[in-house]
C-alpha positions as CSV (number, residue, x, y, z in Angstrom):
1,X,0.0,0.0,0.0
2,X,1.2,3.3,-0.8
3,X,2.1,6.0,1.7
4,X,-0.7,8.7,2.1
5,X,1.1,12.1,1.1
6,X,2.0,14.7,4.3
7,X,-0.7,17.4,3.6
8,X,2.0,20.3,4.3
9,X,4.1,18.4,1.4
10,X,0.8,18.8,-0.9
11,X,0.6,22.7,0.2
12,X,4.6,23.7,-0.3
13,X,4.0,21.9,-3.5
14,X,0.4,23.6,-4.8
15,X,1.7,27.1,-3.4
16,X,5.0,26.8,-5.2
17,X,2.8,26.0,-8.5
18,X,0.3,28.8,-7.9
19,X,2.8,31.3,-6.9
20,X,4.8,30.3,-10.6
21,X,2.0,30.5,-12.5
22,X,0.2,33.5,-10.5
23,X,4.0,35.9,-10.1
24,X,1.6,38.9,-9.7
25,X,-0.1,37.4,-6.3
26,X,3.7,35.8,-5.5
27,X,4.4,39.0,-5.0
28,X,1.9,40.5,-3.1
29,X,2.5,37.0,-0.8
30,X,5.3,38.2,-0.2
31,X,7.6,35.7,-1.9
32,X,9.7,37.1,-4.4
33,X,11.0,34.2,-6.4
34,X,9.0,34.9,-9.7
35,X,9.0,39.1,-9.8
36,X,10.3,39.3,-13.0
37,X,7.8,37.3,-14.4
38,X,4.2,38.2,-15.8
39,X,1.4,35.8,-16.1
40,X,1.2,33.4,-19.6
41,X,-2.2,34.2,-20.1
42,X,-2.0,33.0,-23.6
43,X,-4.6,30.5,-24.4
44,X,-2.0,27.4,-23.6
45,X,-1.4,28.5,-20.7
46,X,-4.9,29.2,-19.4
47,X,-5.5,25.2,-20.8
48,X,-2.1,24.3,-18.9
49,X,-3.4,25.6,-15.6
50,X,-6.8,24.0,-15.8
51,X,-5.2,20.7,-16.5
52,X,-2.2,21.3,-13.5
53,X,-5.6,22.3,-10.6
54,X,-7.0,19.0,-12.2
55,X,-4.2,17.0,-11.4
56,X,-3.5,18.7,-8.1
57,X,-7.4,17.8,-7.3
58,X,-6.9,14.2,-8.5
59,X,-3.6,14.4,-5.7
60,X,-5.7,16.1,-2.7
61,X,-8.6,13.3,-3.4
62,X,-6.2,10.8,-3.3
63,X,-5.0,11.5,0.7
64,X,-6.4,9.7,2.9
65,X,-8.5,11.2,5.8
66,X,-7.6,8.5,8.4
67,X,-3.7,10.3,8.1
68,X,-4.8,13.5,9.2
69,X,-5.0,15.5,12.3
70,X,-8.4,17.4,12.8
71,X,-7.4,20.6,11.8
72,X,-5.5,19.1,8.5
73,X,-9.1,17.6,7.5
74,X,-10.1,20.8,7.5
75,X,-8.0,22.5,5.8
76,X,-8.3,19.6,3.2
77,X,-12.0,20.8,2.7
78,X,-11.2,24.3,2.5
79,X,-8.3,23.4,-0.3
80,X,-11.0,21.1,-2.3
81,X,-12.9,23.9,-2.4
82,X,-10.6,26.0,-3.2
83,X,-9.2,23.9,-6.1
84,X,-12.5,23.5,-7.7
85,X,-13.5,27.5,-7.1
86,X,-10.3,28.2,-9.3
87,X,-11.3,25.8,-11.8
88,X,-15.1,26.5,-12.1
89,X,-13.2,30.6,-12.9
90,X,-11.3,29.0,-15.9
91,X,-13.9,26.6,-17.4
92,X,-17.3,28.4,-16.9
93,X,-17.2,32.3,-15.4
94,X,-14.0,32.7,-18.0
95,X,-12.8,36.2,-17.0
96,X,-10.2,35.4,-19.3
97,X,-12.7,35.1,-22.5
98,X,-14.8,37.9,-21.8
99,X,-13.4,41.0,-19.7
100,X,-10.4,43.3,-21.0
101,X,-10.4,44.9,-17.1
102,X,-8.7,41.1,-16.1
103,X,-5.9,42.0,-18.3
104,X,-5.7,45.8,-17.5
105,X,-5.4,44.8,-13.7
106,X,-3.2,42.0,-13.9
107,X,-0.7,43.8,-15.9
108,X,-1.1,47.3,-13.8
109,X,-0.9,45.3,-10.6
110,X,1.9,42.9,-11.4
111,X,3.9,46.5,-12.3
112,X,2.6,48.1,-9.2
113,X,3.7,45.6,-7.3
114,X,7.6,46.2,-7.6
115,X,7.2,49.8,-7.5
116,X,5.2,50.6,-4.7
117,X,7.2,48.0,-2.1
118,X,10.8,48.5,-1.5
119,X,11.0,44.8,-0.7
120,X,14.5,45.0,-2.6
121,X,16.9,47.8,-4.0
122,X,15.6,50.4,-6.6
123,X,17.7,49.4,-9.2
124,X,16.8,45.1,-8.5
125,X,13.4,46.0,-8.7
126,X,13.9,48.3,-11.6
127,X,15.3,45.3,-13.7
128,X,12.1,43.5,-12.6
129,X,9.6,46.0,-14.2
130,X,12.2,45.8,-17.4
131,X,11.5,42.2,-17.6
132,X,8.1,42.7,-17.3
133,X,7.8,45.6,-19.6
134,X,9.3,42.9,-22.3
135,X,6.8,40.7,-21.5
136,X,4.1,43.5,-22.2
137,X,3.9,43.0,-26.0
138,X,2.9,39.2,-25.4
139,X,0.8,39.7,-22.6
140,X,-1.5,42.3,-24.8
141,X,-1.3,40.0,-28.0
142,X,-2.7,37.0,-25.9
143,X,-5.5,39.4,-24.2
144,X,-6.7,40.1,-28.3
145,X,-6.3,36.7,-29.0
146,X,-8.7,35.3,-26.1
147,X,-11.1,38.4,-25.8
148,X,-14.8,36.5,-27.0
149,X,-18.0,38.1,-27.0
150,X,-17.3,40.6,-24.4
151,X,-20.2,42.2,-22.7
152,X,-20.5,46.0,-23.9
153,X,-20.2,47.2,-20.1
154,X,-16.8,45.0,-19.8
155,X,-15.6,47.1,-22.9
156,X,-16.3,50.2,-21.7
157,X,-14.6,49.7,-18.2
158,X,-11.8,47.4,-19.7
159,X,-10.8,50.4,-22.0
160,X,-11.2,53.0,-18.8
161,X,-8.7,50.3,-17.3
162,X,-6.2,50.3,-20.4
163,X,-6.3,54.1,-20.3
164,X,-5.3,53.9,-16.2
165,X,-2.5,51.3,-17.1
166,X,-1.2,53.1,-19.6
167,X,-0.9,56.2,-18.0
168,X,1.1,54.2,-15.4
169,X,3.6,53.0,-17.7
170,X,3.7,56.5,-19.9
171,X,4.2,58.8,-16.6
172,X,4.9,57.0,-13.0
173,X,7.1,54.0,-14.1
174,X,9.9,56.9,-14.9
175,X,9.5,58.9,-11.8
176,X,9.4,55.7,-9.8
177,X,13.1,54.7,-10.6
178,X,14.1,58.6,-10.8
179,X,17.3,57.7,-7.9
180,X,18.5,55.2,-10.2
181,X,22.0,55.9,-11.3
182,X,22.7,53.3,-13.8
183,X,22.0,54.7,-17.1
184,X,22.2,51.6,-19.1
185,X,20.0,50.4,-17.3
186,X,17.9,53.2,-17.3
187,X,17.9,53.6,-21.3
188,X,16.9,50.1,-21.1
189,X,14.2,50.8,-19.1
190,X,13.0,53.5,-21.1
191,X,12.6,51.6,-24.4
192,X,10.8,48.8,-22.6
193,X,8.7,51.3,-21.9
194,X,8.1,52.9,-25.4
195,X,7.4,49.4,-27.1
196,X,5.2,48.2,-24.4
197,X,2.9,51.8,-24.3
198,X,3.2,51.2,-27.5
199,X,1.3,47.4,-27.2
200,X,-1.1,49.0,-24.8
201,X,-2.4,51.8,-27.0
202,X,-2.3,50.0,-29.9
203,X,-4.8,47.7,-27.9
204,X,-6.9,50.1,-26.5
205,X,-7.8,51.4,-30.0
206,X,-8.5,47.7,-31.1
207,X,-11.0,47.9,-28.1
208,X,-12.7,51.1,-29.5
209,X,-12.7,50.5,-32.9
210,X,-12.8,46.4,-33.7
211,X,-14.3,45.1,-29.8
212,X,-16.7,47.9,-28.7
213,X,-19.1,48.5,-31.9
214,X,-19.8,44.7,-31.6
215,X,-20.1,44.1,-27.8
216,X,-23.4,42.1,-27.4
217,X,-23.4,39.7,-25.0
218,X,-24.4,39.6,-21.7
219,X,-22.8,40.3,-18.5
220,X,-24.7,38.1,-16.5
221,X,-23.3,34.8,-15.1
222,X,-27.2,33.1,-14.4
223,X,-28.5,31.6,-10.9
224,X,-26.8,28.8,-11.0
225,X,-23.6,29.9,-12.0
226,X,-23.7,32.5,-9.2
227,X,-24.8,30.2,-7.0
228,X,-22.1,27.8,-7.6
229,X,-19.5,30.6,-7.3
230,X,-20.7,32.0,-3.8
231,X,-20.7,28.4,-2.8
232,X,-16.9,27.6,-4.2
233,X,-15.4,31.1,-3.2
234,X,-17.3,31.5,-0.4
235,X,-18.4,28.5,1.5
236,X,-21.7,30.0,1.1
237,X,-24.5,27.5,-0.2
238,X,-27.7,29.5,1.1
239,X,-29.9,29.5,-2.2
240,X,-30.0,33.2,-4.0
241,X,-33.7,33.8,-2.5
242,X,-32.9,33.7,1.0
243,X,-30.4,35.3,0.3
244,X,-32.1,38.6,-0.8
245,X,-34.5,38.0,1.9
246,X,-31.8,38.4,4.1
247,X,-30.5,41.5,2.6
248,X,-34.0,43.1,1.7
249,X,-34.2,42.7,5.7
250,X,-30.8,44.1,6.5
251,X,-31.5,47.2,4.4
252,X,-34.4,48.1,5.8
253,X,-33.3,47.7,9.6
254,X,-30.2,49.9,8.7
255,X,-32.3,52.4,6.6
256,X,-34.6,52.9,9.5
257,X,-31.5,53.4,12.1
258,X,-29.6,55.6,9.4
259,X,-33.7,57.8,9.3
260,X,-33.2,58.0,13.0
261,X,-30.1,59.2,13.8
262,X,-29.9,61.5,10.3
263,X,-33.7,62.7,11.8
264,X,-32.3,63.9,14.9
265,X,-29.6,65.9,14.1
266,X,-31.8,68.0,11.1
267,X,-35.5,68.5,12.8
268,X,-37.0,65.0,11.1
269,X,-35.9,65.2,8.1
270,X,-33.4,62.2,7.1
271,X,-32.3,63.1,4.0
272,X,-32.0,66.9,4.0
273,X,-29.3,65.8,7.3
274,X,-27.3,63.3,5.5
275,X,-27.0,66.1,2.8
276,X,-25.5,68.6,4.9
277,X,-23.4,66.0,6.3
278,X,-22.2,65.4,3.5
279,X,-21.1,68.8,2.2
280,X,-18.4,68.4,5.3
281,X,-15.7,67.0,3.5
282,X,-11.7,68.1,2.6
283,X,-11.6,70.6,0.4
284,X,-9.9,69.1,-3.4
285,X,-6.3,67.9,-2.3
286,X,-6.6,67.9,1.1
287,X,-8.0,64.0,1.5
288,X,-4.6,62.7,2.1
289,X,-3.8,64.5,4.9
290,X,-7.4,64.4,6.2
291,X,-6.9,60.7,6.5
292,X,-3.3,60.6,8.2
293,X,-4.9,62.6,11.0
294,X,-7.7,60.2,11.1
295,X,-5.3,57.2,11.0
296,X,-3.0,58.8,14.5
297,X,-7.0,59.0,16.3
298,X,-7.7,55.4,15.4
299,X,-4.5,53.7,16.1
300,X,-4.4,55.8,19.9
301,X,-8.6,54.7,20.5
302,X,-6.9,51.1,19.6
303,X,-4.2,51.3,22.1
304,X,-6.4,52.8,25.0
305,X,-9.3,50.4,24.6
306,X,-7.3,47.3,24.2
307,X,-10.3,45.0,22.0
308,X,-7.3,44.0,19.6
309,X,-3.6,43.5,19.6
310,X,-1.6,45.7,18.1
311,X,1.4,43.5,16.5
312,X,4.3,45.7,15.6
313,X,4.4,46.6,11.9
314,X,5.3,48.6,9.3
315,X,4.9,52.6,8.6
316,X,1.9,53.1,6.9
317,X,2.1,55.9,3.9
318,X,-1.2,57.9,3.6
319,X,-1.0,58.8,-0.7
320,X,-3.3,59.6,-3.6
321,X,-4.6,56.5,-5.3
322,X,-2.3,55.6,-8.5
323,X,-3.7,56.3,-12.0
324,X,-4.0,53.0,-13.1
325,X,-6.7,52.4,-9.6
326,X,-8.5,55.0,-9.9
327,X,-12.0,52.9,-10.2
328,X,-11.3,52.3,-6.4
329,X,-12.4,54.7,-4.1
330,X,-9.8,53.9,-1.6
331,X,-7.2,50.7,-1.1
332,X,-4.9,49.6,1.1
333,X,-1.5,48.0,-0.1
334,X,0.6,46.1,2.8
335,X,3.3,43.7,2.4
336,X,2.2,39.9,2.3
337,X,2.7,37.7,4.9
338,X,5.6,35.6,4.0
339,X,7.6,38.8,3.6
340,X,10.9,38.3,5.5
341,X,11.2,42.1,6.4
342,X,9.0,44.4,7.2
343,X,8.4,47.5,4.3
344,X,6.2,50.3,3.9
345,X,2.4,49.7,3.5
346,X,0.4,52.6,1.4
347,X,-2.9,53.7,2.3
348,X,-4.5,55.3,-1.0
349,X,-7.2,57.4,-1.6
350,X,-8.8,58.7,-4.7
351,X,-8.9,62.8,-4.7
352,X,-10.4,64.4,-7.4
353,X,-9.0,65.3,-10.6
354,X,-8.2,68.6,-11.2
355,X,-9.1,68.8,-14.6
356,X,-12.9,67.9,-13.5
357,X,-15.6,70.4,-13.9
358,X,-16.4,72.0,-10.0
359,X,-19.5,70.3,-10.0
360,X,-17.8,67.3,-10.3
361,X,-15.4,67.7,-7.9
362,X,-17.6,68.3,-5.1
363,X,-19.8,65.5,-6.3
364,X,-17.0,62.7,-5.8
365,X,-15.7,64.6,-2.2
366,X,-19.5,64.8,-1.2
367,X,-19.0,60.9,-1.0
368,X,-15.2,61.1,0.8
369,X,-17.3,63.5,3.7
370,X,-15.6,63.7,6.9
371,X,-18.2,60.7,8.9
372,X,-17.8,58.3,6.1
373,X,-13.7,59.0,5.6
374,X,-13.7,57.2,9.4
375,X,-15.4,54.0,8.5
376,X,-13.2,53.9,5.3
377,X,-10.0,54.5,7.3
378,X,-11.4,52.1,10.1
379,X,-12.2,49.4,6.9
380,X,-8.8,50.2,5.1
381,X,-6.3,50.2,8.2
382,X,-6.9,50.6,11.7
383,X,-8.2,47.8,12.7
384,X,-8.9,46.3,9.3
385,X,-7.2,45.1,6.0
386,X,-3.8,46.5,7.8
387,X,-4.1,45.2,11.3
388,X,-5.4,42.1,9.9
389,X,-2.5,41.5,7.9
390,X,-0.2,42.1,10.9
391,X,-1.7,39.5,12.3
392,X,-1.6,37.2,9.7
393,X,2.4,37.0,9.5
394,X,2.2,35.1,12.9
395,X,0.0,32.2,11.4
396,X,2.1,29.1,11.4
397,X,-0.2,27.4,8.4
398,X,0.5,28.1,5.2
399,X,-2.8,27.2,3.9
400,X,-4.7,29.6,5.9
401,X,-1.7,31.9,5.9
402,X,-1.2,32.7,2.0
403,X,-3.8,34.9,0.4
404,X,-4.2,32.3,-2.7
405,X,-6.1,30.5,-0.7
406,X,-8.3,33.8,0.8
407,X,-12.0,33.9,0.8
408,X,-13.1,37.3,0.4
409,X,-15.8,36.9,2.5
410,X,-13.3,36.5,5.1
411,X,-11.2,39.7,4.3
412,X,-13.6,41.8,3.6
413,X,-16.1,40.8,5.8
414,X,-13.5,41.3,8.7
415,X,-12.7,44.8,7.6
416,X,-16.3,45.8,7.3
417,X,-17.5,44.5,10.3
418,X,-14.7,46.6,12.2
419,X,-16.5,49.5,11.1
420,X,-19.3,48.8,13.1
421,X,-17.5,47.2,16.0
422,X,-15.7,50.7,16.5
423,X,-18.6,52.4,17.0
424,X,-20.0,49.7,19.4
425,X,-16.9,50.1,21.2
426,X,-17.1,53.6,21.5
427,X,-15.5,55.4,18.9
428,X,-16.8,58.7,17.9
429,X,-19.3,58.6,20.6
430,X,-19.3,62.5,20.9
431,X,-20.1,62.6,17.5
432,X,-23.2,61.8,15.8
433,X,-22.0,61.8,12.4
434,X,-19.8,59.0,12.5
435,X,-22.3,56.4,13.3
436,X,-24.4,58.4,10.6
437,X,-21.1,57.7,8.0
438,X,-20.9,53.9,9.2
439,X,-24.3,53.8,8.6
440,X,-24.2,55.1,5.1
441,X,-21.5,52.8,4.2
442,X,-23.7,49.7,5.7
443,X,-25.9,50.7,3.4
444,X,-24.0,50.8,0.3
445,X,-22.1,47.1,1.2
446,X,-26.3,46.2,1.6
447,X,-27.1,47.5,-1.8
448,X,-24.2,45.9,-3.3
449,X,-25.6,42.5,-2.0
450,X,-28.9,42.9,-3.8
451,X,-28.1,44.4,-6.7
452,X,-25.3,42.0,-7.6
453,X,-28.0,39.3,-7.2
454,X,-30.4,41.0,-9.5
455,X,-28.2,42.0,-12.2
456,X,-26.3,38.4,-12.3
457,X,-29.4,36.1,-11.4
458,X,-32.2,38.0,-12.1
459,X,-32.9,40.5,-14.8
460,X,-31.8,43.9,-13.6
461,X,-30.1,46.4,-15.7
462,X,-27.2,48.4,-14.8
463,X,-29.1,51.9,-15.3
464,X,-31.9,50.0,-12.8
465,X,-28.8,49.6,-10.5
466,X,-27.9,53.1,-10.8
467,X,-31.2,54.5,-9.2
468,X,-31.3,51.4,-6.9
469,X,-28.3,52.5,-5.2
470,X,-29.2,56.5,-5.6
471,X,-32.7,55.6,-4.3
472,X,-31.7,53.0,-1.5
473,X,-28.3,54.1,-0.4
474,X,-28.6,57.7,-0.5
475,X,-25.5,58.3,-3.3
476,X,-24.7,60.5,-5.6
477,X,-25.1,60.0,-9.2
478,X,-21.4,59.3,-10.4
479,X,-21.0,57.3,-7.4
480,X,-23.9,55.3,-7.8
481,X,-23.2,54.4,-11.3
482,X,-19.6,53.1,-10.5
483,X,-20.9,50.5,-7.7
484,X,-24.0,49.7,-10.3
485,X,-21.5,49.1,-13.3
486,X,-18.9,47.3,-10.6
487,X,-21.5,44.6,-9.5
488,X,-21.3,44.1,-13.6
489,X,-18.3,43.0,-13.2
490,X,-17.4,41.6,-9.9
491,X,-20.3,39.6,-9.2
492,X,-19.8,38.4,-5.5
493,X,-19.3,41.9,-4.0
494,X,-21.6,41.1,-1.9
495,X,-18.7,39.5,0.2
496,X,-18.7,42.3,2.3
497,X,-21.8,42.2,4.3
498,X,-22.2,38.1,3.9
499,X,-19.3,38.1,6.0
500,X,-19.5,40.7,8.5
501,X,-23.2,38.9,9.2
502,X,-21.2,35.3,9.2
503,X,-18.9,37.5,11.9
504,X,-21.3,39.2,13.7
505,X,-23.0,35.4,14.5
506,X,-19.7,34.1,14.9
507,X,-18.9,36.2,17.8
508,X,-22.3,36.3,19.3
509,X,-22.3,32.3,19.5
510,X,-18.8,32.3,20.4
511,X,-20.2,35.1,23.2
512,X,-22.5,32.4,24.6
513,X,-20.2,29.4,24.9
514,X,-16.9,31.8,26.8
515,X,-19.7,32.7,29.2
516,X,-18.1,34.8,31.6
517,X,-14.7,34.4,30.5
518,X,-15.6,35.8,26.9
519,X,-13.5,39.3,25.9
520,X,-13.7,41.4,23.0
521,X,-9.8,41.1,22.4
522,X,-9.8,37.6,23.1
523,X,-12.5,37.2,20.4
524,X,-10.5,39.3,17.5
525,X,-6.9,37.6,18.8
526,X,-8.3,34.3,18.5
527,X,-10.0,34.8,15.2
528,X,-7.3,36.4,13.6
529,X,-4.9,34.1,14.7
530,X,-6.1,31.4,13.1
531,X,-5.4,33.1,9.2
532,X,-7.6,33.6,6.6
533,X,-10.1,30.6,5.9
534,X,-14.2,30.1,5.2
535,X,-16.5,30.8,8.2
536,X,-17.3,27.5,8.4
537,X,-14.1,26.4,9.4
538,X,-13.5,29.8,11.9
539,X,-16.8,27.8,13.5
540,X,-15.3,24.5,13.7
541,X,-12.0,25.9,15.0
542,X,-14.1,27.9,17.7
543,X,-17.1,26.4,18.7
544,X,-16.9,22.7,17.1
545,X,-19.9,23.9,15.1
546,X,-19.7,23.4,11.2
547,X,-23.2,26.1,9.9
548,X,-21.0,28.6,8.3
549,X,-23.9,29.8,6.3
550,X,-25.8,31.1,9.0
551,X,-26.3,35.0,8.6
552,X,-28.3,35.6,11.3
């Protein structure tokens, strides 16, 4: 009889595969072995890496249970899962096939990703983005060659994407290795550049002229694709119509708070308050610094009110969003967690541009006002997607330590559900507003889980989005069209509130069983120190209790 393989032997083996094959999410891992590198996302190589998660499926399948310690059968679900999610992306959502954003990302991020960490010397890294840059021309040929019946709302914001990347290469590539002194390596650099803009632009107008006028399929993956994804990704199986039950009750407990609260501060009236709460925001350029002074207040209420360690990290750099991210309203960038030094983590936010029309400008900062800036500071850093990745460098398994294996649920639901944490813990308790601002950004992470339903499993339009989250959510125009045309796109971004609910019953049942011993620190330590995995298995780890689809 053959030996069962060691489960960690199977992980080394399926991270060292994924992090080859994925060099762009190597990176941000925090394992460096592959940064010169870009993705082969030629049609080969997308068959290659179906057939490779096939075999390594065929190899987790294959060890046997009875060999493994609790916590390993676990983990071998979670990887299963995991295995097939990936998969189910190739063979039937097929990013690849039908959106140019996947490409536009990739190629912006994998670049991004050796300029915005100084996780090796300017001129090492510099010869990184130069091998990249060479790589650009194939990249963009294979993203023409495998672009299929793309969806006329993937066009549009594929092309927006392009236009971001290329702006990246054309203008902050160059003033990102400015200190470097050697100039052949610098000339180098610079025709790398020119031939790979070149690739980009050359794509961009095959978009608009070949891609665009002929763009007319749909965006919609169907109920039981969606279903199938939440499930995989997610660990959620909870059919799609109790799952808008669920929401369509959230939103109207949150809308009824957010009426109270906004009715008391403006004689009754709701909406004329949140509208005047809203004109207090920075004035154009001033965000940045608005948000260092906010992250100093949160990381002190953190340190006198003890609910979460504080593991020593990296600075954090408060900066405008780059170009090429400008579709995100704000992001946080931190070191992964097999880094072997520590480096600087950049907390980004989108300002306006100054070439926008006035009105415009104060239409995007009505949306950055000073009560909702909080709960994005709290959701981006302190204590979310920044302190959780400080703790995530002391998990000791690599499977629920790597973000290829992350459920977004479980990273975004974390970093949501600290917004409302810090306001149950007392932050801001002098002001109103804030609660109003965590409020309002409830209810846009509520109106993402709906529409996403109805445009991918139901028969909503993107317009009908538009004035669902306008009407529902309270936002502005703009704004409200760029979460409507996101949910076209990313599908599951419901993640957010689907797991802060799978948190919030988390800790209330892990509440019960402590009993009197139960602390808010111990909860967060606990949780966090067991890594990044599906509710499901936070609950078995905790409470010996397997419904990780409960969201209530």
């Amino acid at each position: 009889m053959i030996a069962s393989e060691p489960l960690p032997h199977f992980v080394d083996d399926l991270l060292g595969y994924l992090h080859e094959t994925h060099p762009t999410y190597a990176t941000l891992d925090g394992v460096h072995t592959h940064d010169d590198l870009l993705e082969d996302v030629s049609r080969h190589g997308i068959d290659s890496e179906a057939h490779a998660l096939s075999g390594y499926l065929r190899r987790l399948d294959e060890i046997t249970p009875d060999t493994l310690t609790g916590v390993e059968r676990l983990e071998h679900r979670m990887l299963t899962a995991h295995l097939q999610s990936r998969m189910f992306e190739l063979e039937a959502v097929r990013t690849w096939e039908r959106n140019p954003q996947f490409y536009s990302d990739l190629l912006a991020t994998s670049l991004a990703g050796q300029t915005l960490f100084g996780h090796a010397p300017a001129a090492e890294r510099a010869r990184r983005v130069l091998s990249k840059l060479r790589q650009t021309p194939r990249f963009i040929q294979a993203a023409r060659d495998n672009i299929k019946d793309a969806p006329g709302i993937y066009v549009k914001v594929g092309i927006e994407a392009m236009r971001g990347t290329l702006k990246f290469i054309d203008d902050d590539l160059p003033r990102a290795f400015a200190d470097v002194d050697d100039l052949h390596l610098l000339g180098d650099l610079a025709d790398a550049q020119t031939e790979a803009s070149q690739s980009v632009r050359r794509y961009i107008d095959y978009l608009e002229t070949d891609v665009a006028p002929k763009a007319r399929a749909s965006f919609r993956l169907g109920r039981e694709k969606f279903e199938q994804k939440l499930r995989l990704d997610e660990g959620v199986s909870l059919p799609i119509d109790r799952l808008l039950a669920i929401a369509t009750r959230e939103l109207a407990a949150t809308q009824e708070q957010f009426r109270s609260l906004a009715g008391k501060t403006n004689g009754g009236d709701p909406i004329a308050a949140w509208q005047k709460t809203k004109a207090l925001h920075p004035a154009p350029g001033q965000l940045v610094a608005t948000g260092r002074q906010q992250l100093d207040e949160l990381a002190t209420f953190l340190e006198r009110q003890k609910i979460i360690s504080l593991p020593p990290g990296e600075p954090i750099a408060v900066a405008p969003t780059p170009d090429f991210y400008r579709w995100s309203f704000a992001s946080m960038w931190t070191a992964g967690p097999f880094e072997s030094k520590p480096s600087r983590a950049y907390y980004y936010l989108t300002d306006v541009d100054p070439s926008w029309a006035p009105e415009r400008q104060d239409e995007h900062l009505r949306d950055y006002n000073i009560p909702t800036l909080w709960s994005i500071s709290i959701h981006e850093v302190y204590p979310g997607h920044f302190l959780h990745y400080q703790h995530l460098r002391k998990v000791e398994s690599k499977t629920r330590k790597s973000i290829m294996f992350a459920p977004a649920s479980f990273i975004e639901g974390w970093a949501h559900y600290c917004e409302q944490m810090m306001i149950e813990a007392g932050f801001g308790r002098q002001d109103p507003s804030i609660r109003l601002g965590q409020l309002a950004e409830a209810l846009v992470r509520l109106v993402r889980f709906i529409v996403c339903i109805k445009l991918h499993a139901e028969d909503m339009s993107v317009e009908q989005g538009v004035r669902y989250f306008r009407d529902e959510a309270f936002m502005e125009e703009g704004s409200a069209r760029r979460e409507a045309e996101r949910g076209a796109f990313d599908p599951t971004y419901l993640v957010y509130t689907v797991g802060k609910l799978m948190l919030l019953k988390l800790r209330q049942d892990y509440k019960a069983q402590q009993g009197k011993s139960y602390s808010l620190r111990s909860f967060h330590d606990t949780l966090l120190g067991q890594g990044t995995a599906p509710f499901w298995l936070h609950r078995q780890l905790m409470l010996g209790d397997d419904n990780g689809d409960l969201l209530e």
